[in-house]
NUTOR-867684 format. One line per 4 residues: number of its first residue (from 1); their letters; for each residue x, y, z of C-alpha. Coordinates in pm, whole numbers. Each point is the difference from the previous one (the first is absolute). Layout:
N
NUM> a> X,Y,Z ~ ...
//
This chain:
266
1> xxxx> -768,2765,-653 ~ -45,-383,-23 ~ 211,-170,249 ~ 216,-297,-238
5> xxxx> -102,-330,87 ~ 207,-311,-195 ~ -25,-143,-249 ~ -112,361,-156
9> xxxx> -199,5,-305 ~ -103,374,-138 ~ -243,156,-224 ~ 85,150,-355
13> xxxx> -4,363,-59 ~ -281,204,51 ~ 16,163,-349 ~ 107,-144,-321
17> xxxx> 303,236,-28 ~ 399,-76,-29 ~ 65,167,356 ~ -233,-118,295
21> xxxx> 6,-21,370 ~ -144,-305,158 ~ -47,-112,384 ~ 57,-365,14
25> xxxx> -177,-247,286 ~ 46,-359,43 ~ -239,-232,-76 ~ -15,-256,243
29> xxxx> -258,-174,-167 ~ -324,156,-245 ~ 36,157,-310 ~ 323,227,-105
33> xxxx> -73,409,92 ~ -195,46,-365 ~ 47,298,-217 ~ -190,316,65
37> xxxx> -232,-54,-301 ~ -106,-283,253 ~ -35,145,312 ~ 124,-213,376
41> xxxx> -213,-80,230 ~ 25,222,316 ~ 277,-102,282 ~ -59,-155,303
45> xxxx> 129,164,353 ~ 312,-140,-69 ~ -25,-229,336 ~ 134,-350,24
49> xxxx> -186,-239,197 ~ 151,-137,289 ~ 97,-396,-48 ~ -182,-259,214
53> xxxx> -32,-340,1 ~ -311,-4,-278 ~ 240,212,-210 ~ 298,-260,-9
57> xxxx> 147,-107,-278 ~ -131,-375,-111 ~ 175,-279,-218 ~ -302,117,-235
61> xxxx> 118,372,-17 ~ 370,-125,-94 ~ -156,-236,-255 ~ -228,289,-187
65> xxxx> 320,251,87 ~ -296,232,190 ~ 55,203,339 ~ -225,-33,297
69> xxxx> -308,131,-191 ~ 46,-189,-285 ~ 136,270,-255 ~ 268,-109,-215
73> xxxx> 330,103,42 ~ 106,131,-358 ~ 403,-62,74 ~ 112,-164,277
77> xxxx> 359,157,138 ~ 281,-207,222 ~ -102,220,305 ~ -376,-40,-66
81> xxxx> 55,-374,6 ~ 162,-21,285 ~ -252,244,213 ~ -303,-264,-146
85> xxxx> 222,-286,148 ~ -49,131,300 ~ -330,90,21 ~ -99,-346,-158
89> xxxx> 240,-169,281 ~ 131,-183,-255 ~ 341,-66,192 ~ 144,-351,-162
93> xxxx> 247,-74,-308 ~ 203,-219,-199 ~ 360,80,-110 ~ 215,-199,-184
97> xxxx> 316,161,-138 ~ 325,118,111 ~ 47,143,329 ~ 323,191,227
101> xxxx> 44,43,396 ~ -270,315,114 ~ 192,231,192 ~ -77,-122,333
105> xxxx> 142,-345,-104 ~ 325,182,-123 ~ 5,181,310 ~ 339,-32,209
109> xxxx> -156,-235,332 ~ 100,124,374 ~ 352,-137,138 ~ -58,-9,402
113> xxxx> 260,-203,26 ~ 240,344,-87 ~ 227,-255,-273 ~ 178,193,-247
117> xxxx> -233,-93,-349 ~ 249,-51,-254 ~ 33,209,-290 ~ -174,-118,-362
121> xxxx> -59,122,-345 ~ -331,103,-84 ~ -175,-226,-235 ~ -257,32,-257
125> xxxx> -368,-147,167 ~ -68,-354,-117 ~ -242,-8,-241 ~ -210,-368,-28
129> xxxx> -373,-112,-169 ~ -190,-69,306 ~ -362,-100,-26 ~ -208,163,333
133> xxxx> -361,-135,20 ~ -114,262,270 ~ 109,355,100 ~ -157,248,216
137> xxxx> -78,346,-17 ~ 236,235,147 ~ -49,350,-162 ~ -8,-178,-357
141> xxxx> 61,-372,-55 ~ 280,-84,129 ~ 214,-369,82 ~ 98,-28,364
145> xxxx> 409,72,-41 ~ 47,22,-416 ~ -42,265,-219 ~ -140,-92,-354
149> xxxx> 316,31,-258 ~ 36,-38,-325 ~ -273,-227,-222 ~ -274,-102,164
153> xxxx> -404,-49,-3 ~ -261,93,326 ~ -365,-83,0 ~ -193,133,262
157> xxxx> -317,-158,114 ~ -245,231,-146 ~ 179,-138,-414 ~ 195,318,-14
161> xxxx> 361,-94,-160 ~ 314,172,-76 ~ 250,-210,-190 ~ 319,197,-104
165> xxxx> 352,161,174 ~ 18,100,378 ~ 285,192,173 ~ 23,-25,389
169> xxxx> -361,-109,62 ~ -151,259,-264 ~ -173,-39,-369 ~ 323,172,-194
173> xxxx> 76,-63,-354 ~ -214,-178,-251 ~ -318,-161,114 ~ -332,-103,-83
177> xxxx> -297,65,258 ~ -337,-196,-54 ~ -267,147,189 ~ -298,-255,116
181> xxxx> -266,172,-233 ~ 236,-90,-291 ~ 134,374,-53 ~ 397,-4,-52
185> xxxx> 313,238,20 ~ 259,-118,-180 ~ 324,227,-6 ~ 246,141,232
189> xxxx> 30,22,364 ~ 208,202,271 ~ -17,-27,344 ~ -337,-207,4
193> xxxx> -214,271,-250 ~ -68,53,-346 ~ 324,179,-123 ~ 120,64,-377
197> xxxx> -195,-207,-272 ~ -301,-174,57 ~ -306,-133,-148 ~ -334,-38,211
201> xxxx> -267,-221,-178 ~ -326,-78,57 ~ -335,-195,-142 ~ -263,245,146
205> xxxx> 203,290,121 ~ 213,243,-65 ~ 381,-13,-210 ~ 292,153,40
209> xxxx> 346,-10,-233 ~ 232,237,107 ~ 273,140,240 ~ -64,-30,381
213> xxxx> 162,153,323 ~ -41,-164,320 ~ -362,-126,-62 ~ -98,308,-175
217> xxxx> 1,46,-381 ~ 237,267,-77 ~ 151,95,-368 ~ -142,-100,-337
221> xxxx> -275,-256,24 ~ -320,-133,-194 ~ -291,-58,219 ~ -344,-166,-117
225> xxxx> -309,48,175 ~ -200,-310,37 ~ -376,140,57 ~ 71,266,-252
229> xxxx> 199,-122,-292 ~ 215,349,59 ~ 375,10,-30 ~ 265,206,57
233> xxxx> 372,-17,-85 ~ 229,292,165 ~ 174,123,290 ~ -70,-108,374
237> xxxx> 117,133,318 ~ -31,-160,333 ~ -316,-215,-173 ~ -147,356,-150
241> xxxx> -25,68,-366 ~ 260,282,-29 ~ 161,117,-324 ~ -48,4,-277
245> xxxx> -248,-310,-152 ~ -279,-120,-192 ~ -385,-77,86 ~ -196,-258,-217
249> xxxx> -374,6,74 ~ -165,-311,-121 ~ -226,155,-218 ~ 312,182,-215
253> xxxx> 49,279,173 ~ 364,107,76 ~ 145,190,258 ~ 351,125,-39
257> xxxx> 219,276,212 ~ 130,80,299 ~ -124,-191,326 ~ 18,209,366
261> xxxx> -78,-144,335 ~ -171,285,162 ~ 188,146,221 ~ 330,-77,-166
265> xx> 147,212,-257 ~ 143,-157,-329
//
């Protein structure tokens, strides 16, 4: 079995029947898995080469949307961005939006002095527009002391940008990423990933219009192959076609039944 890789991208059925099983791989970058009147080329050992220096992520790769080796990234995930961030060392931002105390800021501060701190009600965090011209990577970008809140717009330096609603320093709400390559998501957000409705467009990759769950498309969703001209509209799970749906070859030839993940049962 096919270990999932995101974003996943699958192959139709393997016969033209209402009921199929099919074992759906991510494609990273290359053609979709064709059908089986078209047979795949043979697998490699399934090895991933070890980063080095030669193999880090340039401004170029960001620009083009490719990985180290130059293959295109057919949808580009919140988590995905943020591992090519690092391994591009692309550590600097812009913020400007509204903004509340982190938690260390909010933190009660030491009393050596052993006075008796006098009693206060808790208030809500202040929440002000503040325009930061540099942060700093610290597990994610981050501002030194704030937490992004509310409204606001970052830019990193690679010409990633997210402009939408944040809640205590994470993407939450409605938001619009814009990816340097020119791919977008537009839709909802919770806790800094894809979650609920969301559209991901792009000019020489592939689409997706559906239903997402923490970066991964789960529920109904339509999904267009790029290289192919193939699309499907049905049920995801955990970024797998699952459920019931419907295959559209380019050519006219339709696919529709029950999708399996093998090794799952439906």
């Amino acid at each position: 079995m096919e270990k999932p890789i995101i974003p996943p991208s699958t192959a139709p059925p393997e016969t033209p029947s209402t009921q199929s099983v099919t074992s759906d791989a991510t494609a990273k970058g290359g053609d979709p898995a064709p059908p089986a009147s078209h047979p795949a080329e043979a697998e490699g050992r399934g090895r991933r080469r070890r980063v080095t220096k030669e193999h880090m992520l340039s401004m170029q790769n960001m620009l083009s949307g490719t990985d180290e080796h130059g293959i295109r990234i057919r949808i580009f995930t919140s988590s995905l961005t943020c591992q090519r961030a690092q391994l591009g060392g692309f550590y600097e931002f812009t913020y400007e939006g509204g903004t509340i105390p982190s938690d260390e800021e909010r933190r009660p501060q030491p009393n050596p002095g052993g006075v008796a701190a006098k009693k206060s009600h808790r208030r809500r965090p202040e929440m002000r527009p503040v325009a930061w011209p540099c942060g700093v990577w610290q597990e994610g970008l981050r501002l030194p002391g704030k937490h992004r809140h509310g409204h606001g717009e970052i830019r990193d330096e690679s010409g990633n940008s997210y402009k939408g609603e944040w809640v205590n320093d994470k993407r939450s709400g409605v938001g619009t990423y814009t990816f340097a390559c020119g791919d977008v998501y537009e839709g909802e957000w919770l806790g800094g990933k894809y979650h609920g409705k969301g559209k991901y467009t792009s000019a020489d990759s592939d689409e997706y219009d559906g239903e997402w769950v923490e970066d991964k498309m789960s529920g109904h969703g339509k999904y267009r192959y790029r290289d192919s001209g193939d699309v499907y509209e049905g049920d995801w799970d955990g970024g797998f076609r699952e459920g019931f749906g419907k295959y559209t070859c380019s050519d006219g030839t339709v696919y529709i039944g029950q999708y399996e993940v093998c090794g799952r049962s439906v």
